[in-house]
C-alpha positions in Angstrom: 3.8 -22.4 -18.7 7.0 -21.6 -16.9 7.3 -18.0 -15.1 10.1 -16.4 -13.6 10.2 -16.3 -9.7 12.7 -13.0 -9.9 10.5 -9.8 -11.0 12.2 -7.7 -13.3 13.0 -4.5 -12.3 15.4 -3.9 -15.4 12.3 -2.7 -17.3 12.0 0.4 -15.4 15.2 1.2 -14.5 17.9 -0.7 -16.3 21.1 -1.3 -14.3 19.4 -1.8 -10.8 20.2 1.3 -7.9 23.1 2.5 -9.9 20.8 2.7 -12.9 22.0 5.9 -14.9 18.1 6.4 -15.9 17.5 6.1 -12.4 19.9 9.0 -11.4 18.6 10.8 -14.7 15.0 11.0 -13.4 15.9 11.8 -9.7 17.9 14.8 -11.7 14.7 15.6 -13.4 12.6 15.7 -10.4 14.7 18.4 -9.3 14.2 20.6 -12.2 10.4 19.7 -12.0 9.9 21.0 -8.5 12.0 23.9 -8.7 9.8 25.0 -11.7 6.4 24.2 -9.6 8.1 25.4 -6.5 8.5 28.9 -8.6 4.8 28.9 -10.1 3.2 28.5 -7.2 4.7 31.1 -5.2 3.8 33.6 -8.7 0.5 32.2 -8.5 -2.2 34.9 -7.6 -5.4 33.1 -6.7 -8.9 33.5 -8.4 -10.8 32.3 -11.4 -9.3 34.8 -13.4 -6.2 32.6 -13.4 -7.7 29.3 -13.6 -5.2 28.4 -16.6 -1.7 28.4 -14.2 -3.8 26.8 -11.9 -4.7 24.3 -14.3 -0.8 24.3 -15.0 -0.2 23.8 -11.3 -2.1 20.8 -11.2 -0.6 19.3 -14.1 3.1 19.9 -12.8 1.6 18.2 -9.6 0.9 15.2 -11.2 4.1 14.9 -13.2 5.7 15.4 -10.1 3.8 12.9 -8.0 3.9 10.1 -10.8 7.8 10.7 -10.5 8.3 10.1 -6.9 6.1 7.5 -6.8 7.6 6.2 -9.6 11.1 5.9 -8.2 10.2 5.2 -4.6 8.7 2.1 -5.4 11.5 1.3 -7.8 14.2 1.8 -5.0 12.1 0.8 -2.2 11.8 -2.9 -3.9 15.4 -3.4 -4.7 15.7 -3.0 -0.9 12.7 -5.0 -0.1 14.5 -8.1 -2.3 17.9 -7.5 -0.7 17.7 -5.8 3.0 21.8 -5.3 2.9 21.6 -3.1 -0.1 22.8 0.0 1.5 23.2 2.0 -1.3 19.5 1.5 -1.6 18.6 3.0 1.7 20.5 6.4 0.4 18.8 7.3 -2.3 15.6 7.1 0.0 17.1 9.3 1.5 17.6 11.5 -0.8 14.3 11.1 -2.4 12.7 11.5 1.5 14.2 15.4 1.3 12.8 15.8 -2.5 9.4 15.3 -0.8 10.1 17.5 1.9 10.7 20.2 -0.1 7.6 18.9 -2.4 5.4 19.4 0.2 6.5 22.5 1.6 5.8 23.7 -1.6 2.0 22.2 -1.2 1.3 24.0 1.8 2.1 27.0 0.2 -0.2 26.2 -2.7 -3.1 24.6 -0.4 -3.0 27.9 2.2 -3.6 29.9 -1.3 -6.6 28.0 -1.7 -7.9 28.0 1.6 -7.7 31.7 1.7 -10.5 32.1 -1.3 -13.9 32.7 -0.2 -16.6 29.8 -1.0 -18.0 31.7 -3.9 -14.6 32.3 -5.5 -13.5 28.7 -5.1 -16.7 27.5 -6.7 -16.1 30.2 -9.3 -12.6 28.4 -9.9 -13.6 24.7 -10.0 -16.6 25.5 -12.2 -14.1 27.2 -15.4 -14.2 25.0 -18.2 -10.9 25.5 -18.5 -9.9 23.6 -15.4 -12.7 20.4 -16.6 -12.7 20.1 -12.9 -15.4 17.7 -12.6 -13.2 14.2 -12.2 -11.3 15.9 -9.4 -13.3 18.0 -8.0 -14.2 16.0 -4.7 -9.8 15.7 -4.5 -10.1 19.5 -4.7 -12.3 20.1 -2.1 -10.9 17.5 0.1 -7.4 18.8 -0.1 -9.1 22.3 0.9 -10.8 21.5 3.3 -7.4 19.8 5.4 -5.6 22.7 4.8 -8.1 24.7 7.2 -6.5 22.9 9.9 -2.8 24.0 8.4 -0.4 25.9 10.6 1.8 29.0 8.6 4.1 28.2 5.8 6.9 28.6 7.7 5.7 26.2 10.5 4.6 23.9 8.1 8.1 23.4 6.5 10.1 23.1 10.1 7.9 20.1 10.4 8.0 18.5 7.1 11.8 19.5 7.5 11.7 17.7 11.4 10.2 14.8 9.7 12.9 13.5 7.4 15.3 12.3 10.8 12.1 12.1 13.0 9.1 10.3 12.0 9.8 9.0 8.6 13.5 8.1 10.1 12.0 5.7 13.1 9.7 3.8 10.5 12.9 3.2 8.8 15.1 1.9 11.6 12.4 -0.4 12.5 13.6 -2.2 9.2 17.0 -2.2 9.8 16.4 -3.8 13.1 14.5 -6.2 11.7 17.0 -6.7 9.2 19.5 -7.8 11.7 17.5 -10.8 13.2 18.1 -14.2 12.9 15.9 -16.9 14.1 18.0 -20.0 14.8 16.2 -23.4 14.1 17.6 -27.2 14.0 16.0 -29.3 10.7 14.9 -33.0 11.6 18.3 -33.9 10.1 20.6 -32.0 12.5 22.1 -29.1 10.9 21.3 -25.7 12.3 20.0 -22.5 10.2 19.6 -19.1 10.9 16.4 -18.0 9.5 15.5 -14.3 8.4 12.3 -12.9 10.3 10.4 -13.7 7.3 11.3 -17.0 6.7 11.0 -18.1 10.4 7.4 -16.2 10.5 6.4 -18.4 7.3 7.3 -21.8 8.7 6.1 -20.6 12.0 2.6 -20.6 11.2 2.1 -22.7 8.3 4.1 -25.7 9.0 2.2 -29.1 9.4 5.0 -30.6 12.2 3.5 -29.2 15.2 6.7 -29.5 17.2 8.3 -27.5 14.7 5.5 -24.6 15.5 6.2 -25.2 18.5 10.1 -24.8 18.7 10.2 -22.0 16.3 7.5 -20.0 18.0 9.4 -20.1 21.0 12.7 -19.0 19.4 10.7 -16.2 17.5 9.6 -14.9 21.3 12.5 -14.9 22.6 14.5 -13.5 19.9 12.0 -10.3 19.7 11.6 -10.3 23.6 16.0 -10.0 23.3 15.3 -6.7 21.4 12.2 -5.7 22.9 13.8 -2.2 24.3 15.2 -1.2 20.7 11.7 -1.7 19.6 10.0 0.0 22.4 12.0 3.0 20.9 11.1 2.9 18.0 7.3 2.8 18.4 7.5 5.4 21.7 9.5 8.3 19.2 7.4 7.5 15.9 3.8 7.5 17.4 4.8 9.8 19.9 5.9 12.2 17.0 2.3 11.5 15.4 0.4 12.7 18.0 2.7 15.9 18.5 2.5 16.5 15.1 -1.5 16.3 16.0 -1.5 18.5 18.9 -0.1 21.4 16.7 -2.8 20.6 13.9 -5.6 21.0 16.5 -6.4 17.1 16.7 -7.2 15.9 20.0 -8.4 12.4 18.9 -6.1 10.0 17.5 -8.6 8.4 15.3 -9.5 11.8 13.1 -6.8 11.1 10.8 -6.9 7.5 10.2 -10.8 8.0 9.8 -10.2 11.0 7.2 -7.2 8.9 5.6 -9.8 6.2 4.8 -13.2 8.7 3.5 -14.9 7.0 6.1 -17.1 7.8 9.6 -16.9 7.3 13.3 -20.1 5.7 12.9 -19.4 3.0 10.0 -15.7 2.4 12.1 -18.5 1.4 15.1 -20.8 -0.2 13.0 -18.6 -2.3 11.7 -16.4 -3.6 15.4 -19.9 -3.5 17.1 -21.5 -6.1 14.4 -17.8 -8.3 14.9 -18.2 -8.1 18.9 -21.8 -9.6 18.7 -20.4 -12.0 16.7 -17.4 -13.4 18.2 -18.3 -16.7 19.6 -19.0 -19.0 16.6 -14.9 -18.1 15.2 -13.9 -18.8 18.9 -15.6 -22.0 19.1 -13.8 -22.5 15.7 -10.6 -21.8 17.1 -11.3 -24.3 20.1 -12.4 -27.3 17.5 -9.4 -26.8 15.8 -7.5 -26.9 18.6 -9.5 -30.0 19.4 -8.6 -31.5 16.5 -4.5 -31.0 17.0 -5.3 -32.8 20.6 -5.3 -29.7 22.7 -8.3 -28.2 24.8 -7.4 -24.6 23.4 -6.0 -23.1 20.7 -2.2 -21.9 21.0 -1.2 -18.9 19.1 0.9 -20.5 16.9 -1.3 -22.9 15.8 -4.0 -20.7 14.3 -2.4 -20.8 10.4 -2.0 -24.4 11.0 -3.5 -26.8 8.2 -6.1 -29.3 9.6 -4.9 -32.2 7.9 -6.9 -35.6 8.9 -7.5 -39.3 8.0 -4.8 -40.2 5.4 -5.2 -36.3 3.2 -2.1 -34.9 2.4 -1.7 -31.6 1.8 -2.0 -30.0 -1.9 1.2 -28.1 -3.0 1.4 -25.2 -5.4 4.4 -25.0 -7.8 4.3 -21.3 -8.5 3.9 -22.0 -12.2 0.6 -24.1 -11.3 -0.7 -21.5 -8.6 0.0 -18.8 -11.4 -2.3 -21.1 -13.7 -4.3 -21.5 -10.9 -5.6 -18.2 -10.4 -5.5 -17.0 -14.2 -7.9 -19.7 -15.1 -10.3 -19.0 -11.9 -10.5 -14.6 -12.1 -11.5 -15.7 -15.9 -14.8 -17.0 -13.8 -15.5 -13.7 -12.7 -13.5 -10.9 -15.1 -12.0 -12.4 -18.0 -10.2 -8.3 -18.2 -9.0 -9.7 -14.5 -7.7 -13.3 -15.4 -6.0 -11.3 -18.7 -4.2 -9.1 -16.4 -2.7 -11.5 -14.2 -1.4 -13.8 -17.4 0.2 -10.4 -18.5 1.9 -10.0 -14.7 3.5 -13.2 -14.7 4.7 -13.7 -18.2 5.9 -9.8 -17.8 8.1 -11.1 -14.7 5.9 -8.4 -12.3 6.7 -10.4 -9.3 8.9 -11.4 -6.6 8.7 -14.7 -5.2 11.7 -16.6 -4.9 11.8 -18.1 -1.2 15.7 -16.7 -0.3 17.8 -15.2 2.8 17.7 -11.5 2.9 14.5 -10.7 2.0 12.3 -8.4 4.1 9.3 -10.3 5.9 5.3 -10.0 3.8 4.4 -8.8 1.0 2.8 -6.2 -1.1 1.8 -4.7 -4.3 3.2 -1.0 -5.0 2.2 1.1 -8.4 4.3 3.0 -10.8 2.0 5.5 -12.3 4.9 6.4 -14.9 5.4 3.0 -16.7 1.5 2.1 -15.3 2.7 -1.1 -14.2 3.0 -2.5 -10.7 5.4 -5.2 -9.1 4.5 -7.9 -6.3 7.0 -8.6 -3.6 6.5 -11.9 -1.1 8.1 -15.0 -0.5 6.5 -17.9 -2.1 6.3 -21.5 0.3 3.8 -23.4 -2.5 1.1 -23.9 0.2 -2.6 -22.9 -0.7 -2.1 -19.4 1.7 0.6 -18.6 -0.4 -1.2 -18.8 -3.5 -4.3 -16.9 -1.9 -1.4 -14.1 -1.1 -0.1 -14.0 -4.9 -3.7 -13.5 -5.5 -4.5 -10.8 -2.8 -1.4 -8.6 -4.1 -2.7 -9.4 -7.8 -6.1 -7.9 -6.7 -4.0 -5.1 -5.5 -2.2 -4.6 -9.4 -5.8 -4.8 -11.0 -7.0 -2.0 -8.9 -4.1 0.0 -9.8 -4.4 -1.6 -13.8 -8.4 -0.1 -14.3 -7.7 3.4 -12.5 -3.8 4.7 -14.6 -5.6 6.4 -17.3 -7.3 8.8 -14.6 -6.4 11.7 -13.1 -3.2 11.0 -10.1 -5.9 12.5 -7.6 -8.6 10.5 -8.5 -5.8 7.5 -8.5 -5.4 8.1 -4.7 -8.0 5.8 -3.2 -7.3 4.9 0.5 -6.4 1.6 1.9 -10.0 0.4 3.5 -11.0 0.4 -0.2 -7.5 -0.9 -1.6 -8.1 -3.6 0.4 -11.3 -4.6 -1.6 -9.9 -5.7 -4.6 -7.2 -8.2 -2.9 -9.5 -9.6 -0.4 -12.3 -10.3 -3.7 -9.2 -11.7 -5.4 -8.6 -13.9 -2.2 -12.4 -15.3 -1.8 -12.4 -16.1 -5.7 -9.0 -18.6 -4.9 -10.7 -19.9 -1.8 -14.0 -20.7 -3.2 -12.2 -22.5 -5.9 -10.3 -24.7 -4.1 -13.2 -25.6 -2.0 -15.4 -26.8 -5.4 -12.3 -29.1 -6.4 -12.6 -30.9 -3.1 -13.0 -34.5 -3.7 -12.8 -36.2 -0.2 -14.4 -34.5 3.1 -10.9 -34.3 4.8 -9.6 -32.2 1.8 -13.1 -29.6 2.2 -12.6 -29.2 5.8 -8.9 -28.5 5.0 -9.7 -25.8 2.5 -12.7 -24.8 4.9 -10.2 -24.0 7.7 -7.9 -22.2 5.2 -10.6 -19.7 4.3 -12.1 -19.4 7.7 -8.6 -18.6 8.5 -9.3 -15.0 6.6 -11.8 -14.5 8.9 -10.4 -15.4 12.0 -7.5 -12.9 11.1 -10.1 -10.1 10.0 -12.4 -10.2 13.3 -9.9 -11.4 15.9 -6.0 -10.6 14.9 -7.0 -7.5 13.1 -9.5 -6.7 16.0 -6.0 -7.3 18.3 -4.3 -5.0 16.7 -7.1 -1.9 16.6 -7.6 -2.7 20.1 -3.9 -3.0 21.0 -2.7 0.3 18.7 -6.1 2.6 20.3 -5.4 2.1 24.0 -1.4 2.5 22.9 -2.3 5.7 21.7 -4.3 6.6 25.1 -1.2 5.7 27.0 1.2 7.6 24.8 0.1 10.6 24.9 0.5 10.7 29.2 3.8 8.8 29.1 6.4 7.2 27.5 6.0 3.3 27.7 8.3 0.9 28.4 8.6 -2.8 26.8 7.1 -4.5 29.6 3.8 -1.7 29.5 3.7 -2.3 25.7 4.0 -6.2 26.5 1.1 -5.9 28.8 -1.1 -4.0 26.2 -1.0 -6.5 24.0 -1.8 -9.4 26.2 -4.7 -7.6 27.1 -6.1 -6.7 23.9 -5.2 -10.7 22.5 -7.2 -11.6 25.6 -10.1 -9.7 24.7 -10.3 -9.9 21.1 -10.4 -13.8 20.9 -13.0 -13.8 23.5 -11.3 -16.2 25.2 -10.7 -19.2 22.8 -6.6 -18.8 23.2 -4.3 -21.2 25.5 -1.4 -19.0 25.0 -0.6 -15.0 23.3 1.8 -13.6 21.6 3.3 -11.2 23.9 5.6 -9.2 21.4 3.3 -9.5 18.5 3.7 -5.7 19.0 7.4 -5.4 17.9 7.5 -8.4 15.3 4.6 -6.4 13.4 5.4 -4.5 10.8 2.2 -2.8 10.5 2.8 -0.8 13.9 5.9 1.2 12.3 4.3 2.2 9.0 4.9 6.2 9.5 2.9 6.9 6.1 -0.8 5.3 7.4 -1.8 5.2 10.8 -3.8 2.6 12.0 -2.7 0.2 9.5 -5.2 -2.4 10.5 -9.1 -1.4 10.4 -8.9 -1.2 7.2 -8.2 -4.8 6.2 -11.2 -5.9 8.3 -13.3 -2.9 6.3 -12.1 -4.1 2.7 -13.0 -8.3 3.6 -16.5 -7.5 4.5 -17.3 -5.1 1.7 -15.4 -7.4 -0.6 -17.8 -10.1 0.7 -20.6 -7.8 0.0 -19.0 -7.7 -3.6 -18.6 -11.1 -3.9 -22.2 -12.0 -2.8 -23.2 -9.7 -5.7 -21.2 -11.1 -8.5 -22.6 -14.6 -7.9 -25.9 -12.6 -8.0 -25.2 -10.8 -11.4 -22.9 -13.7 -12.9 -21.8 -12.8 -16.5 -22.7 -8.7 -15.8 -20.6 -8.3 -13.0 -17.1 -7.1 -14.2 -17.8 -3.9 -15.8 -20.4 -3.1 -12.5 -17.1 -4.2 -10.7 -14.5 -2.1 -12.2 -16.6 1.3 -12.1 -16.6 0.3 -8.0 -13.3 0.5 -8.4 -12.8 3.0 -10.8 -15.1 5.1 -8.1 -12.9 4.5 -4.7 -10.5 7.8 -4.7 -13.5 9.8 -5.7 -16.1 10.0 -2.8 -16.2 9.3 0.2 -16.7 5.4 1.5 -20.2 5.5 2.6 -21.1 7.1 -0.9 -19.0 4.2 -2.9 -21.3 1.8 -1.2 -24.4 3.6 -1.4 -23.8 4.0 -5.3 -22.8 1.0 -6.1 -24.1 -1.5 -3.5 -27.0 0.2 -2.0 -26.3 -0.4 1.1 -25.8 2.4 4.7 -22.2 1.5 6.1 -23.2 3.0 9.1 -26.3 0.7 9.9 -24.9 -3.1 11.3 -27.1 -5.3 8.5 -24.5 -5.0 5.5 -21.6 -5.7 8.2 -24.1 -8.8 9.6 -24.7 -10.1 6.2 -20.9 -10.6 5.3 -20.0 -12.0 8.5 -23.2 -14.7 8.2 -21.7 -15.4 5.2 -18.7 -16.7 6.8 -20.6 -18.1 9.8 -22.2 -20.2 7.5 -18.5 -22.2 6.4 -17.7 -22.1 10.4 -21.2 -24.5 10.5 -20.2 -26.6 7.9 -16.5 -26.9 9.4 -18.1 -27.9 12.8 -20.8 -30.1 10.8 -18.2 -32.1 9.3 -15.2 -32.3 12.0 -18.0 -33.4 14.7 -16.8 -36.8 14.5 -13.2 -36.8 14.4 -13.4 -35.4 18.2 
């Protein structure tokens, strides 16, 4: 079947960002939070007005299913077309809407607070509220506002935020937006490359000289704008951690940890198990490198296929990779395979491979159509495909969850990550049984291991890296060349020493580092690959009986915390190293086998 590479947005708001309906619901978001804004403040706490709370709640969810609604319509138009400035406005515009939504929260949240335990329990337990599928929402959202300054305070800084925080996560895009990546073909002629296309030949092209060459244009060119950068990261993470210090949070890892349900001790668990180890993925790295004729690995060869003997490479049509994947999730959850068939003959995703795109990809949800839409740039390799199926995870996640409650919708990204990374190991397994030659397994071996190698050495760069930033930032500013230095360091230690050369600017060609709306935008990913393994250990286990085990998981992640998820539904302590050991000896295991078989092409 043929699918369209261009996702259509048309469905949600015809007419693109000068969609009347567009402006029609950004109109109607106005009325909506005037209306709350004015109930909340008439709102007299206690259960003997549990009904306009009840009414609150339900405005608050209109209202939430709005913004998110239209923010993800208007943010993709601008992911698909960087130059759209008309685009960048009207988040703008929507940015101050949320101000003055959440201003409006605090108030509502310090009401709460202010009730005694017994009164709140009084509250939550009318059956008039039914508050039993939010209830752990409720009591989470009460318990942050303890640490809430006065309304007043509350609303200079929400206010502060619009041209402060949220406004240096922004101009990191439009820099990005500006670079240009020159690179001469084989025949000659001279391109200019956008950040994401020059990132995606970068690391997955088979010509090593081309790695080469482009890696050392995509250095310099970040290295050029290495101050702009330097900036941007001082001013947003420096207005993070003031925005701490006024809250009463000395450690920079209390909201990341809180963001994600999860504990110091599981965070430690989890690294600690990793650290111990590290050396059969650097040993990896160092036979691949081997195998490409060098003594160590060089940073831009990590993504690189391993193609030997006379294999050639499988390519992936997008119509065949979508075929691909629908007929392999029907292995595992036919509801799964269904919904991706209904994604790509619906048009749900992005894909065309095109200048003026933003760099990576994602999945984002709109709760009001309860759709979602994919945006990447698809290069027909197998990494690609496993992508498309990581952001598809993502959709189902969203897909099983729409008819509950917006609170319990809101599960945090160490568990979002769960779903795409199953999705991922599904692809990759399924490659690997089609195998038919021992150069095309240890191919498709290296691909997966890949995964790995980014999850408990990149990833592990990054935590490093963005922790020890954090310790820095809060004595000084830093300057490129200190930032530079932090992240030499913390490439040096996380790959345990199996790297010939770093990445010394990874820190400003990452997007992750300038997300304002999740700190730490990297733990998580390693958290959601090892519990997904967990997962996918115990679908094999439970074959045919696994999907409806699998969706109340998911169905489960925005309502309790992450060490009760896996206790429920796994059985397993987050906080003790064996579930963390068994995933990553699952991996080990293909690391063997990859060494097994390469042994004699040394």
């Amino acid at each position: 079947m043929t699918y369209s590479l261009i996702w259509d947005l048309d469905s949600l708001f015809e007419g693109g960002i000068d969609s009347p309906k567009l402006q029609a619901r950004l109109s109607k978001l106005d009325e909506e939070i005037d209306a709350y804004s004015k109930n909340v403040i008439a709102w007299e706490p206690g259960a003997e007005n549990v009904a306009a709370f009840k009414a609150l709640i339900d405005q608050e969810e209109t209202i939430s299913k709005g913004i998110s609604q239209t923010i993800s319509f208007i943010t993709a138009i601008q992911s698909a077309d960087t130059t759209n400035k008309k685009a960048v406005a009207l988040l703008a515009e929507l940015y101050k809407k949320m101000t003055i939504y959440d201003n409006i929260d605090v108030i509502l949240t310090k009401k709460i607070t202010a009730l005694s335990n017994e009164e709140w329990e009084k509250l939550l337990a009318s059956p008039l509220l039914d508050a039993q599928g939010i209830r752990f929402n409720l009591n989470e959202n009460r318990d942050k506002g303890r640490r809430l300054l006065n309304e007043n305070e509350e609303a200079i800084i929400n206010q502060l935020t619009i041209d402060g925080f949220t406004a240096w996560s922004e101009h990191y895009d439009t820099l990005v937006a500006q670079l240009k990546i020159p690179f001469t073909e084989a025949d000659g002629t001279t391109v200019e490359l956008s950040a994401g296309q020059a990132f995606n030949r970068m690391m997955g092209d088979a010509d090593a000289k081309v790695r080469q060459d482009l890696f050392a244009k995509w250095e310099e060119t970040w290295a050029e704008n290495a101050p702009l950068f330097a900036d941007t990261l001082n001013h947003l993470d420096g207005f993070r951690l003031n925005n701490n210090t006024l809250h009463g949070i000395d450690n920079h890892l209390t909201i990341p940890l809180e963001y994600n349900r999860m504990q110091q001790a599981t965070l430690d668990a989890m690294w600690g198990s990793i650290n111990d180890n590290k050396k059969p993925f650097a040993d990896f790295l160092i036979r691949k490198a081997n195998l490409f004729g060098k003594e160590k690995m060089e940073w831009q060869d990590q993504d690189a296929p391993v193609i030997l003997g006379d294999f050639k490479e499988r390519r992936f049509p997008f119509d065949d990779a979508a075929d691909f994947i629908i007929e392999n999730f029907n292995q595992f959850s036919p509801k799964m395979s269904d919904f991706a068939k209904m994604a790509f003959e619906k048009s749900w995703i992005e894909a065309e491979d095109r200048p003026g795109k933003r760099p990576g990809g994602y999945c984002t949800g709109l709760p009001e159509s309860q759709e979602s839409r994919i945006f990447m740039t698809y290069g027909e390799s197998i990494n690609e495909v496993a992508t498309l199926a990581h952001e598809l995870g993502h959709a189902f996640h969203s897909h099983v969850m729409w008819d509950l409650p917006t609170m319990s919708q809101d599960y945090a990204m160490n568990v979002a990550e769960t779903a795409s990374t199953f999705a991922e190991l599904i692809v990759a397994d399924a490659t690997l049984k089609q195998a038919t030659t021992e150069e095309e397994k240890i191919n498709l071996l290296d691909i997966k291991i890949q995964n790995a190698i980014a999850m408990f050495l990149n990833i592990h760069t990054r935590f490093i890296f963005e922790n020890n930033y954090h310790v820095k930032r809060k004595e000084q500013l830093l300057s490129d060349e200190d930032i530079t230095e932090l992240m030499v360091a913390a490439q040096e230690e996380a790959y345990a020493g199996s790297l010939a050369t770093y990445h010394p600017h990874f820190w400003a060609s990452k997007l992750h580092f300038y997300i304002d709306s999740v700190p730490f935008y990297n733990f998580p990913y390693t958290f959601g690959y090892l519990f997904s393994l967990g997962i996918y250990a115990y679908a094999q286990e439970k074959g045919t009986n696994f999907e409806d085990d699998y969706i109340a998981l998911l169905r489960d992640t925005a309502s309790m915390t992450t060490e009760e998820l896996a206790s429920k539904h796994l059985g397993v302590d987050l906080t003790k190293p064996d579930f963390w050991q068994a995933g990553i000896s699952i991996i080990e295991k293909d690391v063997a086998e990859f060494m097994r078989l390469t042994e004699k092409y040394i």
